[in-house]
Residue frames as qw, qx, qy, qz and C-alpha x, y, z in Angstrom:
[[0.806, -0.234, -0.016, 0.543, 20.27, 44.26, -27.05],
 [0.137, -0.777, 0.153, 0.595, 22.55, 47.39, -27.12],
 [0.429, -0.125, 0.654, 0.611, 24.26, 46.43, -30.53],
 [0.229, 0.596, 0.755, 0.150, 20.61, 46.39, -31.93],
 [0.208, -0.868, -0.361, 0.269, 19.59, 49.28, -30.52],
 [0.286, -0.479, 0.417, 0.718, 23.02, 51.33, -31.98],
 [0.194, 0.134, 0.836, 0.495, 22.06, 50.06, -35.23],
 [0.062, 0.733, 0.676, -0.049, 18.94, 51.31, -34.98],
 [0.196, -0.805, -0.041, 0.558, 19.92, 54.59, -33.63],
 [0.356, -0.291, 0.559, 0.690, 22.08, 54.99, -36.78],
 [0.112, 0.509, 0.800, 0.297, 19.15, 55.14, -39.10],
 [0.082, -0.892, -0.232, -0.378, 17.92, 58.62, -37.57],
 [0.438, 0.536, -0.132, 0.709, 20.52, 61.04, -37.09],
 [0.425, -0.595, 0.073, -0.679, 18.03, 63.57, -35.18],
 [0.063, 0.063, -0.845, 0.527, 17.25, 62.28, -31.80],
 [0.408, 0.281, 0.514, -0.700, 13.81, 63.33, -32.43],
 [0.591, 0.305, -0.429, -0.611, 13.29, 61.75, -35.30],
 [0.314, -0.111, -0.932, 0.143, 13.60, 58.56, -33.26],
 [0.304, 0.240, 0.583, -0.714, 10.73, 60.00, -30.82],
 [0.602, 0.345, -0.090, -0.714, 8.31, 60.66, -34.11],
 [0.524, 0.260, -0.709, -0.393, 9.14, 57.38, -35.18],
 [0.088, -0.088, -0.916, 0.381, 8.55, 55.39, -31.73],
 [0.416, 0.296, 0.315, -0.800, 5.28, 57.71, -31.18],
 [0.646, 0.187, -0.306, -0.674, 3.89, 56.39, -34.97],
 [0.532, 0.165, -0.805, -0.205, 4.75, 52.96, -33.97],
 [0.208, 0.109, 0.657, -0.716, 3.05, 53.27, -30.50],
 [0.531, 0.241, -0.032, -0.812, -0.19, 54.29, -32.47],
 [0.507, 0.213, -0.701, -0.454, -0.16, 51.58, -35.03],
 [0.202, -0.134, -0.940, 0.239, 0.43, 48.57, -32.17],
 [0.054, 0.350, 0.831, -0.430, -2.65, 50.07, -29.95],
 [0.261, 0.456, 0.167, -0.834, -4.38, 52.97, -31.04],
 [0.401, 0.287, -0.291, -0.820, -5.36, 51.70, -34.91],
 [0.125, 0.203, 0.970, -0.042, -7.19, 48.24, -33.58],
 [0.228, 0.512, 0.457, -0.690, -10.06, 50.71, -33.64],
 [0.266, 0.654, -0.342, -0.620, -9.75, 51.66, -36.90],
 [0.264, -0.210, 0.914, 0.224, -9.78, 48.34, -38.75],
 [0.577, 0.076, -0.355, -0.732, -11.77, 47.17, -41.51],
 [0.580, 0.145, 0.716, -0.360, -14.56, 44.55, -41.02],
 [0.053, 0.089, 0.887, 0.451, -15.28, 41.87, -43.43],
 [0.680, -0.014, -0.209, -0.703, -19.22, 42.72, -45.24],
 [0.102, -0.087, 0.978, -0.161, -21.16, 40.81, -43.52],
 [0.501, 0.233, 0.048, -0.832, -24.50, 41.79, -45.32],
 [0.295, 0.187, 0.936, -0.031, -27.15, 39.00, -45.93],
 [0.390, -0.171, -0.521, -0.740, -30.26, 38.86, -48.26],
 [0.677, -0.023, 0.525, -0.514, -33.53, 37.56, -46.98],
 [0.088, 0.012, -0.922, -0.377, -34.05, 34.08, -48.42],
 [0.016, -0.570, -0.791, -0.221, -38.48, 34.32, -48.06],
 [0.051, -0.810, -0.469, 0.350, -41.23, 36.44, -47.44],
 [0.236, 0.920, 0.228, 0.215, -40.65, 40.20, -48.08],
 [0.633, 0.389, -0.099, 0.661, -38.05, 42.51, -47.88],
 [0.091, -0.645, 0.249, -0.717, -38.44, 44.52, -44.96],
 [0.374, 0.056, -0.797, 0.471, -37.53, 44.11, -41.50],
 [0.674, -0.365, -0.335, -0.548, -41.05, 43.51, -39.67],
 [0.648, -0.340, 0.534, -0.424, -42.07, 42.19, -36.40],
 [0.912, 0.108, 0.306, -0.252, -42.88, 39.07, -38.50],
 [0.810, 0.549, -0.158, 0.133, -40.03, 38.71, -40.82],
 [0.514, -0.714, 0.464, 0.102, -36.73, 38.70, -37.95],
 [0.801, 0.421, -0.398, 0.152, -33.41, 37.59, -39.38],
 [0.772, -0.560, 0.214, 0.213, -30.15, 36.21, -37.17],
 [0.621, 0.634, -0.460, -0.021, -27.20, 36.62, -39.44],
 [0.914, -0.271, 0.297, 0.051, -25.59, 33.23, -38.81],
 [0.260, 0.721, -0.620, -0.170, -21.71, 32.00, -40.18],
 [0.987, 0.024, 0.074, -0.142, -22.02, 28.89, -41.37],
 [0.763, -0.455, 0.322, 0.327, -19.21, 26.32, -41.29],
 [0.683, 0.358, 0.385, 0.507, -18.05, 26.73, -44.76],
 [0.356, -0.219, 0.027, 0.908, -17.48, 30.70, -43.92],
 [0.084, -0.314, -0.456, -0.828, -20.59, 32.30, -45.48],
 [0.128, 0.256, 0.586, -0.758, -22.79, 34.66, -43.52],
 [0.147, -0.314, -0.788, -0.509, -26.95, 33.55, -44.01],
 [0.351, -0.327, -0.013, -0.877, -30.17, 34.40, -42.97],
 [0.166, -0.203, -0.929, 0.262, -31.88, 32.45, -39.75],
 [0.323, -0.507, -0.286, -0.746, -35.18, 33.39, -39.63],
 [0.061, -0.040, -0.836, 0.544, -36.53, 33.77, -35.76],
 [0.236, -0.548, -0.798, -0.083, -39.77, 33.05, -34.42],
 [0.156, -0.677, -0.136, -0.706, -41.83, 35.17, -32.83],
 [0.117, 0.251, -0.754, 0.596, -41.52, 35.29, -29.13],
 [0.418, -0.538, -0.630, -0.374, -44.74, 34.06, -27.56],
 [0.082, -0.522, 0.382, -0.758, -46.72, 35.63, -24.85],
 [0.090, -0.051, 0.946, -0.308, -47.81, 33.76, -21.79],
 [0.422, -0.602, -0.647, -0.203, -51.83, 32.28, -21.48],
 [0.112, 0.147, -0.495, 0.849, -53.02, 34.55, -18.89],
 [0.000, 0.516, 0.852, -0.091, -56.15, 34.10, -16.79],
 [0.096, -0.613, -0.718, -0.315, -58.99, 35.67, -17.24],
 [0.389, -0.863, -0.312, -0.079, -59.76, 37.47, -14.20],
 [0.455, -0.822, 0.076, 0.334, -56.67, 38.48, -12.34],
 [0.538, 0.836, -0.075, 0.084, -54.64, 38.76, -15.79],
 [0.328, -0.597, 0.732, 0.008, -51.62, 36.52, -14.24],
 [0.586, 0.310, -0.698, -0.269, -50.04, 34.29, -16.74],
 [0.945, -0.006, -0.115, -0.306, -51.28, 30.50, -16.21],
 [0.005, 0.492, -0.870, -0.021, -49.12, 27.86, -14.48],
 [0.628, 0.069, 0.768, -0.106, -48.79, 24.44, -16.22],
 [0.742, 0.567, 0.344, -0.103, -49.87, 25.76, -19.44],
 [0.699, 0.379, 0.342, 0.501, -47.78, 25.44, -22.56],
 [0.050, -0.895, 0.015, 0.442, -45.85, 29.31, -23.63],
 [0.271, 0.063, 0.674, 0.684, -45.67, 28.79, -27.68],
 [0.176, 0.299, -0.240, -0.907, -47.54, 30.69, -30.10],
 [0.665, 0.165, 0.404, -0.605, -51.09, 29.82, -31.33],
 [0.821, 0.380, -0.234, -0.355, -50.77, 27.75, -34.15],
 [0.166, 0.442, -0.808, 0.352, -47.72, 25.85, -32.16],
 [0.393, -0.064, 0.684, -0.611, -50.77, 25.35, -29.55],
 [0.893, 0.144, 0.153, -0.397, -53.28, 23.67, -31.68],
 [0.711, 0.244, -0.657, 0.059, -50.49, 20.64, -32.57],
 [0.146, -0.365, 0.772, -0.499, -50.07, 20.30, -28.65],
 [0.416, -0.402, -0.816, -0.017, -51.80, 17.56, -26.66],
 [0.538, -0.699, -0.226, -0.414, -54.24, 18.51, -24.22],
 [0.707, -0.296, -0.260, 0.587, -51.44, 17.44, -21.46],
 [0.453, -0.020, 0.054, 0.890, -49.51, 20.64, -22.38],
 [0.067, -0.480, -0.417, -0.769, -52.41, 22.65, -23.46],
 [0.427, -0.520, -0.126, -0.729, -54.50, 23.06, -20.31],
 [0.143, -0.312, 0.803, -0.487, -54.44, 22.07, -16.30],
 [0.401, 0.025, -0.916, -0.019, -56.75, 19.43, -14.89],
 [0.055, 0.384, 0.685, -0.616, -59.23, 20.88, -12.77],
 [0.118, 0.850, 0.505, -0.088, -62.71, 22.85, -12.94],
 [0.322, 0.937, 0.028, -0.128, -61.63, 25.99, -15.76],
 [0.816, -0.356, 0.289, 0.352, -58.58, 24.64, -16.17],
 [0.559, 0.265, 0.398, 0.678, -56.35, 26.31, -18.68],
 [0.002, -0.674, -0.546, -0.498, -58.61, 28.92, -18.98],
 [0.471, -0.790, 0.043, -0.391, -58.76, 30.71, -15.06],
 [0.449, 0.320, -0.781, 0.293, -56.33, 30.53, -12.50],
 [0.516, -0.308, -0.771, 0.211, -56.35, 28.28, -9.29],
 [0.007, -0.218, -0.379, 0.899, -56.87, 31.88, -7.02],
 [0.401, 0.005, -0.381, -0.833, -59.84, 32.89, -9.63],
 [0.476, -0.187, -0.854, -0.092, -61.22, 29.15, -9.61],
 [0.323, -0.156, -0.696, 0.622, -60.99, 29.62, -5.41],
 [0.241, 0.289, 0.388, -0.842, -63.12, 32.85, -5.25],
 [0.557, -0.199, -0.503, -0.631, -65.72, 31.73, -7.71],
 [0.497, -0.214, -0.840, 0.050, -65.96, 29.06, -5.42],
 [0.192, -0.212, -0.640, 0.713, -65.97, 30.35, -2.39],
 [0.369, -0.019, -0.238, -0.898, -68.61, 33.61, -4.06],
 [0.573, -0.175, -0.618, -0.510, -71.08, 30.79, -5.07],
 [0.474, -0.297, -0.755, 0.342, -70.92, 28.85, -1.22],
 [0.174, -0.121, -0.397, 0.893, -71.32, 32.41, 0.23],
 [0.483, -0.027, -0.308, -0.819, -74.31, 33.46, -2.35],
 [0.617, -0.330, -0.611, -0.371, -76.21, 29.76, -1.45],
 [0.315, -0.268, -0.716, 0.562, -75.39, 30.21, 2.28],
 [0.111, 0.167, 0.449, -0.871, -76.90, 33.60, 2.37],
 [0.605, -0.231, -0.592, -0.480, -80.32, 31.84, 0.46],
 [0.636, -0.317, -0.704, 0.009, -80.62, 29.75, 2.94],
 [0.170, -0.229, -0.477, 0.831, -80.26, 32.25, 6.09],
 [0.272, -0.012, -0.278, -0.921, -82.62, 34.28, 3.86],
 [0.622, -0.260, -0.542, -0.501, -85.22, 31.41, 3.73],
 [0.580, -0.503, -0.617, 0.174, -85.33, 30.46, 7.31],
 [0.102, -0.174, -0.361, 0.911, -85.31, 33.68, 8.55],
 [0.445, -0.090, -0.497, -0.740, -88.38, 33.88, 5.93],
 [0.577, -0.226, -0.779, -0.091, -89.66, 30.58, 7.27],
 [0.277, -0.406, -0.490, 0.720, -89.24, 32.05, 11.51],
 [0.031, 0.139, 0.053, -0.988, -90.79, 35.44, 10.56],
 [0.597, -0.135, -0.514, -0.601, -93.86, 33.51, 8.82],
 [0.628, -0.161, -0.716, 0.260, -94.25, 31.08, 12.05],
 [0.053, 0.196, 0.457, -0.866, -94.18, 34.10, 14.58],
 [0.385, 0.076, -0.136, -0.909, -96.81, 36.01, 12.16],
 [0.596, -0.125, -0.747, -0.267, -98.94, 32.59, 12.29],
 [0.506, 0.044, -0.652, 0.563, -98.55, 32.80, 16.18],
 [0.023, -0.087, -0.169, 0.982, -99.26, 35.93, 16.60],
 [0.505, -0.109, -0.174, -0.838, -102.68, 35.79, 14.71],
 [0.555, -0.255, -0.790, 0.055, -103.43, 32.15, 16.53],
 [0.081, -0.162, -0.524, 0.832, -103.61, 34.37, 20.20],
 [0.354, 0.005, 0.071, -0.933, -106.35, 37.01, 19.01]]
C-alpha cells in the first residue's frame, strides 16, 4: 500500500540506498538458493570392506526415522547367451549364478533339443547341417552304387 511504502521510504534518505537495498534483497530471494547448505549425508559401510568395488555397491537410503544408511546393491546380471551366434537366450532366467543354481529347471533352461544352452536359430542350422551332410551320403552312395553297375556292364559286353 502507499502508506507502507512511505514508511519504508523514510528509512533511507538516499534514493539509492533504497536501490542497494532492493538489489541485496533480489539476490537473497533467488540468487542464494544455490548457495545453501546441505545436510551430511555421509554413510559408513555396514559389511565387507571399505572400498567402493564393483562388488561392494552402496545406495544411500533415508530411512523413516530420518537417518541416512547403507543399501547394499546386487550385482547386475548378464544375460545366458547362446553359444554360437552369441545372442542372449529367450525363456531363460537373467539372475546371477549362484541365484541360478536355487532356480527350478522351469526357469533355468527351455524345453527342446540344447535347450538353455543354444538358441532356437543355432538348434535350426545344426539341424538342417546334419539332414544336408546325410543327404549328400546318400547321393554319394548311389552315385557309387550306378558308377559300380555301369563298370559291371561294361566288362559283361567284352
Amino acid at each position: 500500500r502507499k502508506g507502507d511504502l512511505h514508511g519504508f521510504c523514510t528509512l533511507f534518505r538516499h534514493p539509492l540506498a533504497l536501490v542497494a537495498f532492493s538489489a541485496a534483497l533480489l539476490y537473497k530471494c533467488f540468487c542464494a538458493k544455490q548457495f545453501r547448505m546441505v545436510k551430511d549425508v555421509r554413510v559408513t559401510y555396514r559389511k565387507r570392506h571399505s572400498y567402493n568395488t564393483r562388488s561392494n555397491k552402496i545406495r544411500v537410503v533415508k530411512t523413516p526415522g530420518g537417518r541416512h544408511v547403507a543399501h547394499y546393491v546386487a550385482k547386475k546380471a548378464k544375460p545366458v547367451v547362446c553359444g554360437v551366434t552369441g545372442k542372449p537366450l529367450a525363456g531363460v532366467a537373467r539372475v546371477r549364478p549362484a541365484v541360478n543354481s536355487r532356480l527350478n529347471p522351469h526357469r533355468r533352461t527351455v524345453s527342446r533339443a540344447y535347450g538353455g544352452v543354444l538358441s532356437a536359430q543355432a538348434v535350426k542350422e545344426r539341424i538342417m547341417r546334419a539332414f544336408m551332410i546325410e543327404e549328400q551320403r546318400s547321393v554319394k552312395a548311389t552315385l557309387r552304387a550306378k558308377a559300380a553297375a555301369a563298370k559291371a556292364k561294361s566288362k559283361s559286353r567284352r
